[in-house]
PDB file with SEQRES, HELIX, SHEET and CRYST1 records, atoms N, CA, C and O in Angstrom:
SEQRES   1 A   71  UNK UNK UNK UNK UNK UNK UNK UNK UNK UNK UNK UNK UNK          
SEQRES   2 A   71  UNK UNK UNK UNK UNK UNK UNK UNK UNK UNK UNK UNK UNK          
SEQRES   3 A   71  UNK UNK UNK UNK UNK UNK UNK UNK UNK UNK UNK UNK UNK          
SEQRES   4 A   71  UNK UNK UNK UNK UNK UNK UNK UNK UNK UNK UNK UNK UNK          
SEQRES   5 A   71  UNK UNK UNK UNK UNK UNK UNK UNK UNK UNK UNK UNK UNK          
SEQRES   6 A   71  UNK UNK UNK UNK UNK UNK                                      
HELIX    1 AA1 UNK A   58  UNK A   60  5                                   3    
HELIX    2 AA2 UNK A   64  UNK A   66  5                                   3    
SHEET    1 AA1 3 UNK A  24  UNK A  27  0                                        
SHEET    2 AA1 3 UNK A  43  UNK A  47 -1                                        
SHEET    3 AA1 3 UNK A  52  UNK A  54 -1                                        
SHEET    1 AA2 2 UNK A  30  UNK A  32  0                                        
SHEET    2 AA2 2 UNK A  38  UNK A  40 -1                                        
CRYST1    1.000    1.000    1.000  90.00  90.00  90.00 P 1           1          
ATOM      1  N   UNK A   1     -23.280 -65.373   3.380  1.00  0.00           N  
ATOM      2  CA  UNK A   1     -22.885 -64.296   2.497  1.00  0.00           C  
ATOM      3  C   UNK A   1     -21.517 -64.614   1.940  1.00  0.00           C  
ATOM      4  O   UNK A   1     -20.658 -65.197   2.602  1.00  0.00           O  
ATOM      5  N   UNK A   2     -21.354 -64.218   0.731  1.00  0.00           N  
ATOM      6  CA  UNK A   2     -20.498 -64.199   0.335  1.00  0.00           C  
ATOM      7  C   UNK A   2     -18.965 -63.592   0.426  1.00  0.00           C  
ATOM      8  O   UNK A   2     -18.390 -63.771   1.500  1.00  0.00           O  
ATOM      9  N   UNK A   3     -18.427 -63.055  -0.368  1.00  0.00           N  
ATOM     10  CA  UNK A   3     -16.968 -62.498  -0.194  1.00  0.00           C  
ATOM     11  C   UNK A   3     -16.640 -61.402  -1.039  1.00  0.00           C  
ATOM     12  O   UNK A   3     -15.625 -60.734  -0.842  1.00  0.00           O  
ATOM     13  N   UNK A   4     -17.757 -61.083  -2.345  1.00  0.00           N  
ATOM     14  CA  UNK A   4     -17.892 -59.817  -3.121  1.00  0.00           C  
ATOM     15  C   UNK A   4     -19.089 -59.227  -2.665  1.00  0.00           C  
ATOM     16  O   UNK A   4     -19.905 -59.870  -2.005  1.00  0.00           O  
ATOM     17  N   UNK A   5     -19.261 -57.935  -3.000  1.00  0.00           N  
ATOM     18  CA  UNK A   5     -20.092 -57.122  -2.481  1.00  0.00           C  
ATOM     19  C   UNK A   5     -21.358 -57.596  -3.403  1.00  0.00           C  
ATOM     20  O   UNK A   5     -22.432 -57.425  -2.826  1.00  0.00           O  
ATOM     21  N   UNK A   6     -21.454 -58.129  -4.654  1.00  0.00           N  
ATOM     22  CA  UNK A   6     -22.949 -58.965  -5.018  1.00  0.00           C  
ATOM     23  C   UNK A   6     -22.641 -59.862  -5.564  1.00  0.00           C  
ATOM     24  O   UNK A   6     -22.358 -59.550  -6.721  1.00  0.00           O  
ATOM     25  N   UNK A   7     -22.478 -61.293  -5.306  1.00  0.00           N  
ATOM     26  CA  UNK A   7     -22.584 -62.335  -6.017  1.00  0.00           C  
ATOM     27  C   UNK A   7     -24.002 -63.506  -5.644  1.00  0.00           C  
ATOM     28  O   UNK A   7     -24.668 -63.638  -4.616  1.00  0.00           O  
ATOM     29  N   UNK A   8     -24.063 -64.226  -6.989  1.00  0.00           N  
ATOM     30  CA  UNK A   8     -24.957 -65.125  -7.368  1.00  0.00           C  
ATOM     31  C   UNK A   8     -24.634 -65.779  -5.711  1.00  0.00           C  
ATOM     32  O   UNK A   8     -23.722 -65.351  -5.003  1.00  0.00           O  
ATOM     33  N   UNK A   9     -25.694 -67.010  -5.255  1.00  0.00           N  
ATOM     34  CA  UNK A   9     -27.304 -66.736  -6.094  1.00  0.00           C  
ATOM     35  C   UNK A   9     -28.159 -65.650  -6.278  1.00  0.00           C  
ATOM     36  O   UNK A   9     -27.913 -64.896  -5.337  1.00  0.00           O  
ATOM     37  N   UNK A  10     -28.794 -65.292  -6.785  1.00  0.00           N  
ATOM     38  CA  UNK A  10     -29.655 -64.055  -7.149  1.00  0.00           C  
ATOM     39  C   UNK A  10     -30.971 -64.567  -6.118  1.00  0.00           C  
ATOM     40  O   UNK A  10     -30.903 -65.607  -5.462  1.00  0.00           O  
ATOM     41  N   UNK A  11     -32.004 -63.773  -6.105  1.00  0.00           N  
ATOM     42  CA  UNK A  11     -33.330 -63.968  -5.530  1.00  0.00           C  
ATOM     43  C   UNK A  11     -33.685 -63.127  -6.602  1.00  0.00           C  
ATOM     44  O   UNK A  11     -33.773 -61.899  -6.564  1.00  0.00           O  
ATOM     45  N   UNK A  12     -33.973 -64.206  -7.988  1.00  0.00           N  
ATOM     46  CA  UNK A  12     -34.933 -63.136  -9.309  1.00  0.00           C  
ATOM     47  C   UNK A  12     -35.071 -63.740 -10.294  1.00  0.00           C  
ATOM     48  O   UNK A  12     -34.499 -64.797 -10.028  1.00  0.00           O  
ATOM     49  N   UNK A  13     -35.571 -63.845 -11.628  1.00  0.00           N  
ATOM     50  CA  UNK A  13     -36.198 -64.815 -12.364  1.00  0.00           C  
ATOM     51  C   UNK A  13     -34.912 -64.879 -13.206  1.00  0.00           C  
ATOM     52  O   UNK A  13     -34.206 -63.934 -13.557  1.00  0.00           O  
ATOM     53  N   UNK A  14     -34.734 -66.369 -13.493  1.00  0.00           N  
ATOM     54  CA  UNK A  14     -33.931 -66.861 -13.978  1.00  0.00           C  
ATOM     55  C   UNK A  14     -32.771 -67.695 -13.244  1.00  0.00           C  
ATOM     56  O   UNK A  14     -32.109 -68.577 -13.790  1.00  0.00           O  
ATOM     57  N   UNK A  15     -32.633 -67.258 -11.882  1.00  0.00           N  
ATOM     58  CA  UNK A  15     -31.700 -67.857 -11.418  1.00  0.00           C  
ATOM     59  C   UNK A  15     -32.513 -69.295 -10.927  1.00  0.00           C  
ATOM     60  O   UNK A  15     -33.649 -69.163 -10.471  1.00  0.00           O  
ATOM     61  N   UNK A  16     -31.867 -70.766 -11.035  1.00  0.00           N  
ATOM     62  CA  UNK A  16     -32.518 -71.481 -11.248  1.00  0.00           C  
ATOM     63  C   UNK A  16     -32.312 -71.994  -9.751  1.00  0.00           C  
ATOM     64  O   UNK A  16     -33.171 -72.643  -9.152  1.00  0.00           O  
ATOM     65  N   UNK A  17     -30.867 -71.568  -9.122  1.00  0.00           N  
ATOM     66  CA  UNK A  17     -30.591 -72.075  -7.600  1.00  0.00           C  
ATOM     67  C   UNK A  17     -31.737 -72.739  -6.736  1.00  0.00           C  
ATOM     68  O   UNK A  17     -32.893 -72.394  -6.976  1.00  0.00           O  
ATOM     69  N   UNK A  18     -31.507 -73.601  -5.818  1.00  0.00           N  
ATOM     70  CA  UNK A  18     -32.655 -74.285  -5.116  1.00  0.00           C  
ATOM     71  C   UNK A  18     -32.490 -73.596  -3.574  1.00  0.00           C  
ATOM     72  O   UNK A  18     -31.519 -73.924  -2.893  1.00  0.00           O  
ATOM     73  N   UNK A  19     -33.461 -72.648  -3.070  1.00  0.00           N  
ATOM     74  CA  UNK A  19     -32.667 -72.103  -2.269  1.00  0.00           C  
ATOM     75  C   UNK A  19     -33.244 -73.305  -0.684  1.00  0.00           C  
ATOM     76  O   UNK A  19     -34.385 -73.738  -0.521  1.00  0.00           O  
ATOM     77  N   UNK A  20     -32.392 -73.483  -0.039  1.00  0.00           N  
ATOM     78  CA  UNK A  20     -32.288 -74.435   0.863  1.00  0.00           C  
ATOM     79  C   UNK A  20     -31.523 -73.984   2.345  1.00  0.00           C  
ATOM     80  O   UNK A  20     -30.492 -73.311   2.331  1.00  0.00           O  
ATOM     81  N   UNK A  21     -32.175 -74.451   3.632  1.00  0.00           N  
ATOM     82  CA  UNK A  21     -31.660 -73.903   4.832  1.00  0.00           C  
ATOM     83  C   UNK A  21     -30.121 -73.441   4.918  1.00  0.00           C  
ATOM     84  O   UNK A  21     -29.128 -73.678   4.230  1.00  0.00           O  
ATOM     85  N   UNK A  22     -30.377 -72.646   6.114  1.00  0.00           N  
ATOM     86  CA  UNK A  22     -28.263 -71.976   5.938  1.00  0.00           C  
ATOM     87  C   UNK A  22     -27.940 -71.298   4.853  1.00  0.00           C  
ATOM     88  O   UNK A  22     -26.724 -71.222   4.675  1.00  0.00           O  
ATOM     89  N   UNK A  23     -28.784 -70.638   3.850  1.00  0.00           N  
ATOM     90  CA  UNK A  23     -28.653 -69.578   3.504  1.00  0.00           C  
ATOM     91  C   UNK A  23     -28.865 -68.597   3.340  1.00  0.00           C  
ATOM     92  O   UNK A  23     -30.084 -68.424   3.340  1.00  0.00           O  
ATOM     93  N   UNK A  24     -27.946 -67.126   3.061  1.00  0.00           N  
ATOM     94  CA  UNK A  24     -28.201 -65.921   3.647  1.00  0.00           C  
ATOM     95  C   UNK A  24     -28.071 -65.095   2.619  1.00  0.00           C  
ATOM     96  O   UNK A  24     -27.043 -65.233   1.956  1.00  0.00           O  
ATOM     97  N   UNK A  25     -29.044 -64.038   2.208  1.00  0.00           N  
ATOM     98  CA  UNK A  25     -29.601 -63.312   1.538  1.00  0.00           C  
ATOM     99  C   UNK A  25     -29.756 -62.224   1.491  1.00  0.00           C  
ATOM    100  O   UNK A  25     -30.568 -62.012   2.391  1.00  0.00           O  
ATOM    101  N   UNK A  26     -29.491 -61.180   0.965  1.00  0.00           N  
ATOM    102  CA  UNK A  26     -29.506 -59.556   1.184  1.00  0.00           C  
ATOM    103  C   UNK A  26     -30.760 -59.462  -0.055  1.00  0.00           C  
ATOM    104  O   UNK A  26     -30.920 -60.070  -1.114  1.00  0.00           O  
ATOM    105  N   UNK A  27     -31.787 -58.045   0.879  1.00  0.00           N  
ATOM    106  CA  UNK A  27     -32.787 -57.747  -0.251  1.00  0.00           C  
ATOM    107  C   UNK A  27     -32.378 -55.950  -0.250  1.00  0.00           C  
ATOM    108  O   UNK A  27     -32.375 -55.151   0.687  1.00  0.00           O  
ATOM    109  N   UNK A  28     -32.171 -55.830  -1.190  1.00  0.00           N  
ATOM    110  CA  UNK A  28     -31.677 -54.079  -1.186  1.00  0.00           C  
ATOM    111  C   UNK A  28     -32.855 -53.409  -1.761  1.00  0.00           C  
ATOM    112  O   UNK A  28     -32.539 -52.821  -2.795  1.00  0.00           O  
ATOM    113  N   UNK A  29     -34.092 -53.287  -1.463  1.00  0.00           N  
ATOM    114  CA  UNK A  29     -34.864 -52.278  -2.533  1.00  0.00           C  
ATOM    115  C   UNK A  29     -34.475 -50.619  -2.479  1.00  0.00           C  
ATOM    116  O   UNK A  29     -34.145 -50.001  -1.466  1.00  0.00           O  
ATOM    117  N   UNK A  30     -34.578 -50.202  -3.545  1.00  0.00           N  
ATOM    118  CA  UNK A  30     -33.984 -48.943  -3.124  1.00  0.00           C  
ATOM    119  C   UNK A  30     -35.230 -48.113  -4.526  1.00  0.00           C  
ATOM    120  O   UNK A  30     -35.731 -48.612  -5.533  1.00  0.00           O  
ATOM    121  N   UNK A  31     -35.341 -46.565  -3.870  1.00  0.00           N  
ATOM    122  CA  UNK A  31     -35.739 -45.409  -4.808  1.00  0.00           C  
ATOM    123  C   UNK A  31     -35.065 -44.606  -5.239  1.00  0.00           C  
ATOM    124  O   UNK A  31     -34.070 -44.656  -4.516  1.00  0.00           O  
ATOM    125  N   UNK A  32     -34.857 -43.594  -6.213  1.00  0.00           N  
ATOM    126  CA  UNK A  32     -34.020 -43.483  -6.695  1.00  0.00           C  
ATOM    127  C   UNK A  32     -34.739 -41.990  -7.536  1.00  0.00           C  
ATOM    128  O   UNK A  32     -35.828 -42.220  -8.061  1.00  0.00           O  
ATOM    129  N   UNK A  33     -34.272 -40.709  -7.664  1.00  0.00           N  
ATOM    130  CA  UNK A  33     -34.722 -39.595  -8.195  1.00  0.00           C  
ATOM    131  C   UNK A  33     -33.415 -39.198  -8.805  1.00  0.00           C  
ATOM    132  O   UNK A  33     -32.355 -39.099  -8.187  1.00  0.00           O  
ATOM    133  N   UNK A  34     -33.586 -38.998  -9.990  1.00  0.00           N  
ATOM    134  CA  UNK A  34     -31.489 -39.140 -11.194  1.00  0.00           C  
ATOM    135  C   UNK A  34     -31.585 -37.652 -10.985  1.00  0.00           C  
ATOM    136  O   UNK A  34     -32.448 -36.847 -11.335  1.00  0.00           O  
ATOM    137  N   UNK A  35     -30.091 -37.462 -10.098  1.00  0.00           N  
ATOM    138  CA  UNK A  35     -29.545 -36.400 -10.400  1.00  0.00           C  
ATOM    139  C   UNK A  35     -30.389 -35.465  -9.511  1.00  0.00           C  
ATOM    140  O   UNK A  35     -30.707 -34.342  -9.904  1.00  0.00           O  
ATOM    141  N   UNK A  36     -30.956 -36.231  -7.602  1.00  0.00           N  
ATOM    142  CA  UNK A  36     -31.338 -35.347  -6.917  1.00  0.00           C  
ATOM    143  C   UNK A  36     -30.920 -36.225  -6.019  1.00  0.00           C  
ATOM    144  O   UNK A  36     -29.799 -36.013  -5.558  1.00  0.00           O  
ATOM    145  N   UNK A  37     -31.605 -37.316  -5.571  1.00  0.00           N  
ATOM    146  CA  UNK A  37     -31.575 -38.501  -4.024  1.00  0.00           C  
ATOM    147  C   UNK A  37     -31.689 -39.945  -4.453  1.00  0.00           C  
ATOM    148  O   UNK A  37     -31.705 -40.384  -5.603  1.00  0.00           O  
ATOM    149  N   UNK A  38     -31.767 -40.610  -3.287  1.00  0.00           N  
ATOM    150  CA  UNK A  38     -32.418 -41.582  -3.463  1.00  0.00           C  
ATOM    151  C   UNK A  38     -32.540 -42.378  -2.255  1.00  0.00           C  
ATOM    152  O   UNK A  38     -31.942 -41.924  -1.280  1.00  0.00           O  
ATOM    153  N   UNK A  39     -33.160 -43.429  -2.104  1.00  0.00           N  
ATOM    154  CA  UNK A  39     -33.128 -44.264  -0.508  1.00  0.00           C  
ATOM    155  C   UNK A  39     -32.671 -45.647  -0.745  1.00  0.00           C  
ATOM    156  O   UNK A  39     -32.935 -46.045  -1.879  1.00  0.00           O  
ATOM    157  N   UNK A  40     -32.206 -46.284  -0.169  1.00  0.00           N  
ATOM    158  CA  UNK A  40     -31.756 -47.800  -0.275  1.00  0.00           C  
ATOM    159  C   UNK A  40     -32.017 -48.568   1.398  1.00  0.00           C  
ATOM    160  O   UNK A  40     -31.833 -48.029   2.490  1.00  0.00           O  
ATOM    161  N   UNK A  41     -32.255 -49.268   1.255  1.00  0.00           N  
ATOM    162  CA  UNK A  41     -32.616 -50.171   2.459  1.00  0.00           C  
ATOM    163  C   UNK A  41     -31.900 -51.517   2.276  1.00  0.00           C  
ATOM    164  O   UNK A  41     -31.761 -51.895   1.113  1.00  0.00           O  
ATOM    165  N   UNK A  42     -31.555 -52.083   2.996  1.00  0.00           N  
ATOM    166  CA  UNK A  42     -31.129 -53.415   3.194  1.00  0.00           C  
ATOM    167  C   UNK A  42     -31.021 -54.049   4.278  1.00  0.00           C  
ATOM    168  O   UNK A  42     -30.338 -53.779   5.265  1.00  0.00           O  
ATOM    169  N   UNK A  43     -32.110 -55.405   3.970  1.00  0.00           N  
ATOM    170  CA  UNK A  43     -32.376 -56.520   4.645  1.00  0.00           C  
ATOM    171  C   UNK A  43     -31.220 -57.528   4.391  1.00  0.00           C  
ATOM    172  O   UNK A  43     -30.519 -57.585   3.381  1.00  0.00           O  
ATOM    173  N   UNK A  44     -31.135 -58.527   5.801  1.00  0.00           N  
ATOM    174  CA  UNK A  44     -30.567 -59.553   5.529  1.00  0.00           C  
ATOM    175  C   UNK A  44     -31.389 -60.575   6.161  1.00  0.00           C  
ATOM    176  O   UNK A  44     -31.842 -60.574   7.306  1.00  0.00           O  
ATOM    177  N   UNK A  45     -31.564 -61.806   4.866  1.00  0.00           N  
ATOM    178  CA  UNK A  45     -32.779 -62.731   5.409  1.00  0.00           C  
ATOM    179  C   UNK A  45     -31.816 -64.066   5.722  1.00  0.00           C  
ATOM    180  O   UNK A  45     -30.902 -64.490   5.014  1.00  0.00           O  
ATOM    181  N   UNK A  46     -32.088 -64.367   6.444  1.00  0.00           N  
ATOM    182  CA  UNK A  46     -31.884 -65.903   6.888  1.00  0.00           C  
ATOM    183  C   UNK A  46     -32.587 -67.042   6.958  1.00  0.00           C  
ATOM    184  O   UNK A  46     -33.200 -67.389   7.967  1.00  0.00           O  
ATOM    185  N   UNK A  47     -32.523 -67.906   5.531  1.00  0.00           N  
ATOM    186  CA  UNK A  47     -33.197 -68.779   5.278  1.00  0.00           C  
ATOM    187  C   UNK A  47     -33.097 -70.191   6.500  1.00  0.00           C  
ATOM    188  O   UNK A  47     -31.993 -70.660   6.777  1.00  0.00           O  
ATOM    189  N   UNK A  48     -34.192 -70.661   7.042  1.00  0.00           N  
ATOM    190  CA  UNK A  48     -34.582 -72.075   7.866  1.00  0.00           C  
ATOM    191  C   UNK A  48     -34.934 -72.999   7.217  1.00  0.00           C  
ATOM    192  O   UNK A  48     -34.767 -72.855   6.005  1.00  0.00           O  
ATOM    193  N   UNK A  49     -35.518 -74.235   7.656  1.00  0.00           N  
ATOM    194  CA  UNK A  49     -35.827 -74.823   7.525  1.00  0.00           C  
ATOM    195  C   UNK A  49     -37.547 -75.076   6.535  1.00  0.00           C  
ATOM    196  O   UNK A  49     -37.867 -75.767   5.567  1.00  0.00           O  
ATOM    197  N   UNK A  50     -38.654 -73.599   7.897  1.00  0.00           N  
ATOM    198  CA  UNK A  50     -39.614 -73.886   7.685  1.00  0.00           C  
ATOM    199  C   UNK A  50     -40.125 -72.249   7.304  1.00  0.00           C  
ATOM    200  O   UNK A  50     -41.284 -71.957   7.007  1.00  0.00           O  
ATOM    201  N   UNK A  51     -39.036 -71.326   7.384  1.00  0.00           N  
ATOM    202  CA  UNK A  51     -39.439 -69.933   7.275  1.00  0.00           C  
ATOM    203  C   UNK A  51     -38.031 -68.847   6.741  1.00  0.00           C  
ATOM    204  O   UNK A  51     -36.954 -69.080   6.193  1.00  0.00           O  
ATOM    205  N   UNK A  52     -38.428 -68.123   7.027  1.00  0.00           N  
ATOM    206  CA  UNK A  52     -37.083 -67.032   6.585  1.00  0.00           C  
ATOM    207  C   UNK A  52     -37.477 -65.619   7.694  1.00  0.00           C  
ATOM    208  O   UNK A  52     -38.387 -64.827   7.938  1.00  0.00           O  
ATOM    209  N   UNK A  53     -36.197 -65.953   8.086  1.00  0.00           N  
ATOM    210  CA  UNK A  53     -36.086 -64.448   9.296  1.00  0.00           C  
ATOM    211  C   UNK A  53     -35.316 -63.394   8.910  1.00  0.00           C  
ATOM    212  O   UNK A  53     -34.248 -63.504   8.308  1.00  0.00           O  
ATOM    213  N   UNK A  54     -35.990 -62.066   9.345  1.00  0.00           N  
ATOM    214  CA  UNK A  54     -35.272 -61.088   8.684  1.00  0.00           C  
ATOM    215  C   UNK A  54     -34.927 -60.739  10.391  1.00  0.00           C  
ATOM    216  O   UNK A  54     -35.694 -60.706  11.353  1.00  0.00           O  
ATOM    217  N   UNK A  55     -33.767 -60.555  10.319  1.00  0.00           N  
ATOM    218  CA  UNK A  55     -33.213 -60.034  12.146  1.00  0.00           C  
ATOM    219  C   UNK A  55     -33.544 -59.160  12.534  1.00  0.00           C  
ATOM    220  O   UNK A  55     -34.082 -58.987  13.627  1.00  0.00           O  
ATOM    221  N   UNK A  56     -33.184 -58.032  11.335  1.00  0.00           N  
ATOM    222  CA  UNK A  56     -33.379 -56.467  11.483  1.00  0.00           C  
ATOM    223  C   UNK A  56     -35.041 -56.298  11.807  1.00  0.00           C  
ATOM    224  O   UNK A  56     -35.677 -56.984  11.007  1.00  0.00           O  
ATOM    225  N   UNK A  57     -35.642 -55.800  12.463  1.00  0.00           N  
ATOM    226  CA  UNK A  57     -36.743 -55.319  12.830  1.00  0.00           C  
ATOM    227  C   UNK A  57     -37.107 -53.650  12.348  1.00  0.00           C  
ATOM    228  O   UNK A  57     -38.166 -53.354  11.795  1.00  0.00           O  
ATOM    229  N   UNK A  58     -36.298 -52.909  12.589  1.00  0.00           N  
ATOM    230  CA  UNK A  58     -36.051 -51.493  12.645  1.00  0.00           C  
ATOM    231  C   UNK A  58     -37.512 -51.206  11.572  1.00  0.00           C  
ATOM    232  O   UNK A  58     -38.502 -50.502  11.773  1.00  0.00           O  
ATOM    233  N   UNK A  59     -37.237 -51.843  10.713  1.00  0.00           N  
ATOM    234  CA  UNK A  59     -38.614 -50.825   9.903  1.00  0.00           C  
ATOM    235  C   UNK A  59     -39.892 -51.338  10.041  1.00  0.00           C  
ATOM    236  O   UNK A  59     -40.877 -50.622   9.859  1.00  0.00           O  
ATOM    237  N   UNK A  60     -39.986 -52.671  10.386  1.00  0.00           N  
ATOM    238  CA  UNK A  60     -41.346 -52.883  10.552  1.00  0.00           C  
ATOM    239  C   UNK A  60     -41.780 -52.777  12.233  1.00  0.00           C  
ATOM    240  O   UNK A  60     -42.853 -53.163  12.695  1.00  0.00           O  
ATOM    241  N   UNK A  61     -40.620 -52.132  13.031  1.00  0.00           N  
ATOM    242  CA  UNK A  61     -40.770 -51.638  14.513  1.00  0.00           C  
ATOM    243  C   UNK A  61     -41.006 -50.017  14.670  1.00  0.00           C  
ATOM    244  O   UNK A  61     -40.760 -49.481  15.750  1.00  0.00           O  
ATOM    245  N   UNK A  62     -41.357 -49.471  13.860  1.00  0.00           N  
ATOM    246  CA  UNK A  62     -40.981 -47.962  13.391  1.00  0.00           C  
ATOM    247  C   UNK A  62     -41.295 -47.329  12.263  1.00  0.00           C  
ATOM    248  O   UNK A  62     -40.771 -47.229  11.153  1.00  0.00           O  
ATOM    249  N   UNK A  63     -42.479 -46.827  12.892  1.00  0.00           N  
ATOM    250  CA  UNK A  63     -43.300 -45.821  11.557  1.00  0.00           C  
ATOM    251  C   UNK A  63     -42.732 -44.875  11.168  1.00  0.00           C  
ATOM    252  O   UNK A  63     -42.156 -44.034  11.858  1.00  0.00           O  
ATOM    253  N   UNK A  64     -42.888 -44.932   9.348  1.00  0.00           N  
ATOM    254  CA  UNK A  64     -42.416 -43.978   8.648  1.00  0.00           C  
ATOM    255  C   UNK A  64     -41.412 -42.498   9.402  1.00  0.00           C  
ATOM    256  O   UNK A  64     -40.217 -42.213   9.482  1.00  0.00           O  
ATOM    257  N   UNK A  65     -42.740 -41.854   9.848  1.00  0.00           N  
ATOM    258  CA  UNK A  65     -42.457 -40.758  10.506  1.00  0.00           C  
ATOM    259  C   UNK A  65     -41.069 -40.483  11.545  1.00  0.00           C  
ATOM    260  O   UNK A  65     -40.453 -39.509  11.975  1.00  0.00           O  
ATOM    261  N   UNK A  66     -41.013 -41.761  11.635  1.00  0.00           N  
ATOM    262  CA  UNK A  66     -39.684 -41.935  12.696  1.00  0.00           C  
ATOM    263  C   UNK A  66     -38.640 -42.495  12.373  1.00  0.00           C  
ATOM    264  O   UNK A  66     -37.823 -42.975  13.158  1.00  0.00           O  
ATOM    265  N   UNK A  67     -38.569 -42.482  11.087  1.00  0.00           N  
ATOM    266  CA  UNK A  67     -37.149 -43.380   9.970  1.00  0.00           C  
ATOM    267  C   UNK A  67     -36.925 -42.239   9.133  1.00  0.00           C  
ATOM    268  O   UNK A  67     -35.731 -42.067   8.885  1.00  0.00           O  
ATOM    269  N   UNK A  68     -37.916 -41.187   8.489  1.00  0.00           N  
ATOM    270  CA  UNK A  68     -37.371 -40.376   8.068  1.00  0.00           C  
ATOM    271  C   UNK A  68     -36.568 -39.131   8.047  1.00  0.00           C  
ATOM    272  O   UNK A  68     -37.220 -38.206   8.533  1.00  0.00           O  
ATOM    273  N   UNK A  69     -35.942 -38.944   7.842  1.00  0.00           N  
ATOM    274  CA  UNK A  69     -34.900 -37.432   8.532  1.00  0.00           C  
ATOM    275  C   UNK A  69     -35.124 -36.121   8.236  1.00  0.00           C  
ATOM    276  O   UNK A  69     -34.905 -35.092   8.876  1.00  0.00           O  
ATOM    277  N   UNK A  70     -35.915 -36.462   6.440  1.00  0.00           N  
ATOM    278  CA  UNK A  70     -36.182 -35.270   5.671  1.00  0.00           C  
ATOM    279  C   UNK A  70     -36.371 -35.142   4.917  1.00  0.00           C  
ATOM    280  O   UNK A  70     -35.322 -35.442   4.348  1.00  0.00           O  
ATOM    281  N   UNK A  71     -37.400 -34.702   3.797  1.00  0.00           N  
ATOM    282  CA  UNK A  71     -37.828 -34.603   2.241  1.00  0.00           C  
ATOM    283  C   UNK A  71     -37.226 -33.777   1.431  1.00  0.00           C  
ATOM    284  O   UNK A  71     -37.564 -33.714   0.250  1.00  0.00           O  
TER     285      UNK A  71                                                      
END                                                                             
């Protein structure tokens, strides 16, 4: 990771980067309702050799029902 809160390389079309072991990656998807809520999540992936590990477990260890707080 870097040293600003988003800098290149990107993970998205156009960025031409070769992405290669030892590097580390944030995926933020987020939802978004203007001018009520919204949710943001963020992964951090860690690129290998032969795969990519995401450390965090939490959401794919933990159904919906038990991540959400409230609608």
């Amino acid at each position: 990771m870097g040293v600003e809160g988003h800098e290149a390389p990107w993970l998205a079309p156009g960025d031409m980067t070769e992405v290669t072991p030892n590097m580390v990656f944030s995926n933020e998807p987020g939802v978004y309702r203007p001018g009520r809520d919204g949710y943001r999540t963020i992964n951090t992936m860690l690129v290998h050799a032969d795969h990519v590990e995401i450390p965090s477990r939490f959401q794919a260890d933990h159904p919906i029902d038990q991540r959400v707080i409230a609608l």
